[in-house]
Short mmCIF file of the C-alpha atoms (twelve columns), coordinates in Angstrom:
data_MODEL
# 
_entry.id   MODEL 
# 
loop_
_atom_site.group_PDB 
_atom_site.id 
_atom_site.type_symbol 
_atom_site.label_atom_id 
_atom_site.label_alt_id 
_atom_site.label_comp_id 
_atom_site.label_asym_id 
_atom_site.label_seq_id 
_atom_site.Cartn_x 
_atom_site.Cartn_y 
_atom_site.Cartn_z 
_atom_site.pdbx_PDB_model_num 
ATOM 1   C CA . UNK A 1   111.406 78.654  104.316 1 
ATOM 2   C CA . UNK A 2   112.054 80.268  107.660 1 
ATOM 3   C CA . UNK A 3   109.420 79.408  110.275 1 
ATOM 4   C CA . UNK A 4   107.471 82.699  112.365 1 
ATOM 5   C CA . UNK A 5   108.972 83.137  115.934 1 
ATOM 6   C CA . UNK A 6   106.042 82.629  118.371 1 
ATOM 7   C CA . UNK A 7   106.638 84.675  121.496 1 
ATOM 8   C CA . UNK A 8   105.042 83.947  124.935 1 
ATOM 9   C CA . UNK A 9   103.497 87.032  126.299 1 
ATOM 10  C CA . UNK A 10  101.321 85.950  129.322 1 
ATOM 11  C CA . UNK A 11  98.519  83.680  130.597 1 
ATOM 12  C CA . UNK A 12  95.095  84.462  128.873 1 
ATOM 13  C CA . UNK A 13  93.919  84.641  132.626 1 
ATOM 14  C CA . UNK A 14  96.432  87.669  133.276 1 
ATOM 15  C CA . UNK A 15  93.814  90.052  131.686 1 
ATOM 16  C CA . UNK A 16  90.003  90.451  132.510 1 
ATOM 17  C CA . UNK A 17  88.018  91.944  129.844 1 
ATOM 18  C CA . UNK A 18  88.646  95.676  129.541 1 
ATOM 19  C CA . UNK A 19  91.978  94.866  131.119 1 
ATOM 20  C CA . UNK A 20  95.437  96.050  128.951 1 
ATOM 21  C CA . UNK A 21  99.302  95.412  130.554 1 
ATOM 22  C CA . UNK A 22  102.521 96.437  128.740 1 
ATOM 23  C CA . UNK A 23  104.714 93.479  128.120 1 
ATOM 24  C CA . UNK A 24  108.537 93.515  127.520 1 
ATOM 25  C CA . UNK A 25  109.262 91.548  123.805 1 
ATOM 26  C CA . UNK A 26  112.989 91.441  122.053 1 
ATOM 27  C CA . UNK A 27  113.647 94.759  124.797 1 
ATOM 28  C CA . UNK A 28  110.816 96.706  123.503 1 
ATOM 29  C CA . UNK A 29  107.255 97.662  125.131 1 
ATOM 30  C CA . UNK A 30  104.302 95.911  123.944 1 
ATOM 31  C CA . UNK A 31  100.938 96.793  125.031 1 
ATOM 32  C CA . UNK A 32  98.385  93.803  125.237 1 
ATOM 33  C CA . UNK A 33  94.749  94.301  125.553 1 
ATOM 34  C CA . UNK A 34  91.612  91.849  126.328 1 
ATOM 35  C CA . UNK A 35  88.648  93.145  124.985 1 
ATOM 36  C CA . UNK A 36  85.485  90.483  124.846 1 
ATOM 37  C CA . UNK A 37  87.963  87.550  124.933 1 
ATOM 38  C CA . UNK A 38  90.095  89.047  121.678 1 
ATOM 39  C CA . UNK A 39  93.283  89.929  122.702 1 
ATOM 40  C CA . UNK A 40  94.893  93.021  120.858 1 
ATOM 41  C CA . UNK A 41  98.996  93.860  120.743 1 
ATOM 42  C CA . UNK A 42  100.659 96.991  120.103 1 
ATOM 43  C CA . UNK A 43  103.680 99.386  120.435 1 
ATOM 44  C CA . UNK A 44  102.989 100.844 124.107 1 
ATOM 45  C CA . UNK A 45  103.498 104.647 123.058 1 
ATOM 46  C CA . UNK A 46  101.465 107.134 121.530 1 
ATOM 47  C CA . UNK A 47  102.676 107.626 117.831 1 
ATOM 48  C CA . UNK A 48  101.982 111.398 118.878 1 
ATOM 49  C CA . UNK A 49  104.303 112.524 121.486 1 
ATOM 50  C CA . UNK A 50  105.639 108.980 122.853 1 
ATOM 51  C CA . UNK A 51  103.461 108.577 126.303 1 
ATOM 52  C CA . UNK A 52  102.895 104.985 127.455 1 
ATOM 53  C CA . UNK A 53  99.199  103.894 126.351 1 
ATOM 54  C CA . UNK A 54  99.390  101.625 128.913 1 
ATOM 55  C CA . UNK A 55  98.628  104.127 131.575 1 
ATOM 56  C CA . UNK A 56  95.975  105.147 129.363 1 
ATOM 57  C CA . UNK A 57  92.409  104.219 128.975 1 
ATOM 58  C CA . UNK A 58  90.427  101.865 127.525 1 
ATOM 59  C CA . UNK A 59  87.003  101.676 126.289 1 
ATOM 60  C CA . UNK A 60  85.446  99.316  124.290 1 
ATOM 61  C CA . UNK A 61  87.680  98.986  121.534 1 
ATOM 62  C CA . UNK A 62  88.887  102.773 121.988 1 
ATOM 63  C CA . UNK A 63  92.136  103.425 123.478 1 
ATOM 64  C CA . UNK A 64  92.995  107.017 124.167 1 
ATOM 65  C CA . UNK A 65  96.608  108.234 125.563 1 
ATOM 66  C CA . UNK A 66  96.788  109.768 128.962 1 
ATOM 67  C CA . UNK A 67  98.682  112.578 127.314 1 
ATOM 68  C CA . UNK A 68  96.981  114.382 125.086 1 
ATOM 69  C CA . UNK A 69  93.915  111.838 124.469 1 
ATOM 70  C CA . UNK A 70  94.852  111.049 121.026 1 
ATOM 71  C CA . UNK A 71  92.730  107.783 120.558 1 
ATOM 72  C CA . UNK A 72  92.861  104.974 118.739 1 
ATOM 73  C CA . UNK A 73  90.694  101.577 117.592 1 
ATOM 74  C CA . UNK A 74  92.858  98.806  119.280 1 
ATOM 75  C CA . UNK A 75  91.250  96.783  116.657 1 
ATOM 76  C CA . UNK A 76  93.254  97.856  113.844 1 
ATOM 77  C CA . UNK A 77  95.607  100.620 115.451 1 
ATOM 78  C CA . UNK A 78  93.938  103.368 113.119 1 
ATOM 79  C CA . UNK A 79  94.265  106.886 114.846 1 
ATOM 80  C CA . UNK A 80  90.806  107.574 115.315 1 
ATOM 81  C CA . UNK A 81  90.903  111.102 117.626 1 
ATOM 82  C CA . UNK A 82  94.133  113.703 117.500 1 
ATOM 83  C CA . UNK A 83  96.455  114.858 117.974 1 
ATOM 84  C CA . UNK A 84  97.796  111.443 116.614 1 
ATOM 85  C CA . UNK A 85  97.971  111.410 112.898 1 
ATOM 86  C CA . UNK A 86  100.013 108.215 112.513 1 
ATOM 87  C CA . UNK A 87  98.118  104.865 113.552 1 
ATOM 88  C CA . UNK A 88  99.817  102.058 115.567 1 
ATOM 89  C CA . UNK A 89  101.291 98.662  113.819 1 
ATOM 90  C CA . UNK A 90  99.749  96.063  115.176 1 
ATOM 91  C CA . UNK A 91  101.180 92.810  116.098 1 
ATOM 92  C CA . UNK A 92  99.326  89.742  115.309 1 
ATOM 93  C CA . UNK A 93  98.133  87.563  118.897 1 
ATOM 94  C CA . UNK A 94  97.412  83.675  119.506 1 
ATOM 95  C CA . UNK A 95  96.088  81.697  122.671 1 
ATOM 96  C CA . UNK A 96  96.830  78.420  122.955 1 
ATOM 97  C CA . UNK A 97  96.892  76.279  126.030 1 
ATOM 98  C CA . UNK A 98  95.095  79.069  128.327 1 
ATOM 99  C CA . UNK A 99  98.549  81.551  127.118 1 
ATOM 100 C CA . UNK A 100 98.527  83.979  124.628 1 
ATOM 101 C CA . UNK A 101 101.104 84.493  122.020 1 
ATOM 102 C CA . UNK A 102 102.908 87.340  119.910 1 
ATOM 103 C CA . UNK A 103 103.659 85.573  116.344 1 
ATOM 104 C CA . UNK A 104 106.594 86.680  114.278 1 
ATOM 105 C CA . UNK A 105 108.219 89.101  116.773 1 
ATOM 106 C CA . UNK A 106 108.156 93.293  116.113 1 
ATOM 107 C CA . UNK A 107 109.690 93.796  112.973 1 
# 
């Protein structure tokens, strides 16, 4: 049985609530979110025309692309405002010891 990578992203204290930073992992972007003390991870571009969603905004659980303000529930990465029409994976996020961890890597 092969045991999950676990993948250190950054300290829990790196992001205030409301607060998302992009996050290099296996030479990919990853966008990390804090929303209410849940932490959220997903592919930093727009699954619409590629922009980085970090440079985007987020509201609430809402994140919209600075590009063309596709949006999208960071919750679950469903598209929920075009022009996107194909929702974001998302990555599955532990804290542990005040640092907050990406578990299984991207694929």
């Amino acid at each position: 049985m092969e045991t999950a990578r676990v993948i250190p992203l950054l300290p829990v204290t790196a992001l205030a609530h409301g607060e998302m930073t992009a996050c290099r992992v296996d030479g990919e972007e990853v966008l990390v979110a804090n929303v209410d003390g849940q932490y959220f991870a997903l592919p930093n571009f727009c699954s619409h025309a590629g922009a980085r969603l970090s440079t985007g905004r987020l509201k609430g659980y809402e994140l919209s692309c600075p590009l063309h303000r596709a949006k999208f529930d960071i919750r679950s990465g469903a598209v929920i405002g075009g022009p996107a029409v194909e929702p974001l994976r998302r990555y599955p996020v532990v804290t542990e010891g005040g640092k907050l961890y990406l578990l299984g890597g991207l694929r």
